[in-house]
Steps between C-alpha positions, in 0.01 A plus 500: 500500500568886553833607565560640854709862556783433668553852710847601577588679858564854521815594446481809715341605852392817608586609836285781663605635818457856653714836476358733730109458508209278520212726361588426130571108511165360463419707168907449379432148508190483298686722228807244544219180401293725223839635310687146512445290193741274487523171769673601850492402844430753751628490847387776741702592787292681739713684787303673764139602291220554684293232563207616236759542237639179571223304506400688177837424368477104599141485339634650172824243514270170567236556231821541239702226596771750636688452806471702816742530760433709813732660785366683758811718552597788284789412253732697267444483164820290490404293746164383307691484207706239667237296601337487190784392281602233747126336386494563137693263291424603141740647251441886539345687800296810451470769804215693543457769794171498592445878389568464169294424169584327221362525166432248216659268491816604699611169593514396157700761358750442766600111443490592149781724564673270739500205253607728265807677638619255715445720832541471831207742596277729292299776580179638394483864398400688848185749481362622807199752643159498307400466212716138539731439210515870388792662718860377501636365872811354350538359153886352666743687710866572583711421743870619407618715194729265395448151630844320448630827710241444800611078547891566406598900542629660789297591807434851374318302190278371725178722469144456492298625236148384560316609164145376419524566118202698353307569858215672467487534089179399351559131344386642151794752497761256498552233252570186700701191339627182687825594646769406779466734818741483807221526730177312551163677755386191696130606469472238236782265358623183379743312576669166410484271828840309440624867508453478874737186528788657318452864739318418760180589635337887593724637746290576793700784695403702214111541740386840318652741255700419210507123438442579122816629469669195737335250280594650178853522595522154588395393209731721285790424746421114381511534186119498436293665271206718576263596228206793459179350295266777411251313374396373869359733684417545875467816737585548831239677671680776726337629814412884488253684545272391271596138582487522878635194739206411674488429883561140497845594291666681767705259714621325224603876315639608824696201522643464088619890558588547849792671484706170706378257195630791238809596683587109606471422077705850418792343703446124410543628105743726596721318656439149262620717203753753632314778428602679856673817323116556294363807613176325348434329868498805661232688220283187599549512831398897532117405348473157700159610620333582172295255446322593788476827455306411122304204588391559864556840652392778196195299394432483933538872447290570218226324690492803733177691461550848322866568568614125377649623178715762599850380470593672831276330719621206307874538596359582849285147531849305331733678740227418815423115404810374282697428845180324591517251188850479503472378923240286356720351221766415734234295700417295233864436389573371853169289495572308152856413609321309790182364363727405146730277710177266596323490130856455355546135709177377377549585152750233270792666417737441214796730398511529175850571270767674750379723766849684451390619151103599626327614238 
């Protein structure tokens, strides 16, 4: 009589949901399945895609046992983050933005840590642009000089540092160990699910910029641990030039960055933390529109025959069309408030942890 294996669930699920593009999720996905070794459930949360990347998406899900969940409207990253970890029920949760690649056996490396250390989340180290895995995005961050001072000092203590540690460095310049980092990207990341009982879940006022930082400083303000594991890698594909948004990307790009979604986060954080005396809010609010200006309005430029690369006839296209994307922007914000109410009553909702402690 042969013995029969007796297989053992996953212990973690991977959660892919959308930053601010569709082009890249089909071939982020396959990279996800070919570089993950170890067992794992999947669950894909698919918020606004196309219809051929969806059904691409779906297809890829189905023939791998994964699970595929689909909203028509356009969410925050939060917001899919939400409604993915209110369907997993495994001990850790990975998050994976659908423009970023991970390498060998990322996942892996990760729990490893986790089981390890004891922590509540752990990050991989953070490459990004091509070739993948060579250029350093973040390898863990900052978010006060002194972090007892920034929970307990006086107002004036309360300051904003925002530091992505090594950006831009070559990963073979810097020797890399295992270490504790006050700030985690949330390209790519781990966390412990109970942690989202004891803090509660993704705080989704925070619609656009900066809810690394409001994560990380929930979890430090908790007592929680967060921990950099260099041996997982993953990079985060930025959009430039020579990584254009295509077409199909530009409500949804319009929409993460309009400056209402930015400026509506700014004051949510600002506020939450008492951080209304940083002169930080105002640096971010003076290059709100950035983003467009890189990913959509100098590569529309460039495109012009002949006199496309000349950088004044580029600040003369940004200054013509960036009121034009930013009207546009402001449509879209308007439309998701209304079409979100009607796909948020037929989705289940559970509130995870305490809402007054959002993570």
């Amino acid at each position: 009589m042969q013995s029969q294996t007796i297989k053992t669930a996953p212990d973690v699920t991977v959660i892919v949901l959308h930053r601010d593009r569709f082009s890249l999720a089909v071939e982020s996905l396959k990279e996800i399945i070919a570089a993950t070794h170890s067992p794992y459930n999947l669950l894909y949360v698919d918020a606004g895609s196309p219809r051929k990347v969806a059904a691409e998406l779906k297809h890829i899900c189905d023939e791998n046992g994964f699970r595929y969940e689909r909203s028509d409207a356009l969410l925050s990253p939060a917001q899919s983050r939400n409604r993915g970890l209110r369907l997993a029920d495994t001990k850790y949760v990975a998050f994976v933005e659908s423009c970023t690649f991970v390498a060998d056996n990322w996942l892996q490396e990760l729990i490893k840590c986790a089981d390890e250390t004891g922590a509540e989340v752990v990050q991989p180290l953070m490459c990004q642009s091509k070739p993948f895995h060579n250029e350093i995005h973040q390898a863990g961050g900052t978010f006060a000089k002194d972090v007892e001072l920034f929970f307990r000092g006086a107002p004036e203590d309360h300051v904003i540092c925002d530091i992505h540690a090594h950006q831009g460095k070559q990963v073979t310049e810097v020797p890399l160990v295992r270490t504790e980092t006050q700030v985690t990207e949330v390209h790519c990341f781990l966390v412990r699910r109970d942690t989202f009982e004891r803090f509660g879940d993704f705080d989704e006022s925070m619609l656009s910029t900066k809810d690394h930082l409001n994560f990380s400083m929930t979890v430090w303000k908790n007592g929680g641990r967060i921990m950099l594991q260099p041996t997982s890698v993953a990079t985060f594909y930025v959009p430039s030039r020579h990584n254009p948004i295509h077409l199909s990307d530009y409500p949804f790009f319009i929409l993460r960055w309009s400056p209402k979604w930015q400026a509506d986060s700014l004051n949510h954080f600002k506020t939450k933390w008492g951080l209304e005396g940083d002169p930080y809010f105002q640096q971010r609010t003076d290059i709100i529109t950035w983003r467009y200006h890189e990913a959509i309005l100098k590569p529309f430029a460039r495109r012009i025959p002949f006199i496309g690369r000349s950088y004044k006839v580029q600040k003369i296209v940004m200054r013509a069309l960036e009121p034009v994307v930013v009207a546009w922007s402001l449509w879209l914000a308007k439309r998701h408030e209304k079409t979100l109410v009607e796909d948020v009553a037929n989705t289940p909702q559970r509130r995870i942890g305490n809402p007054a402690h959002s993570l």
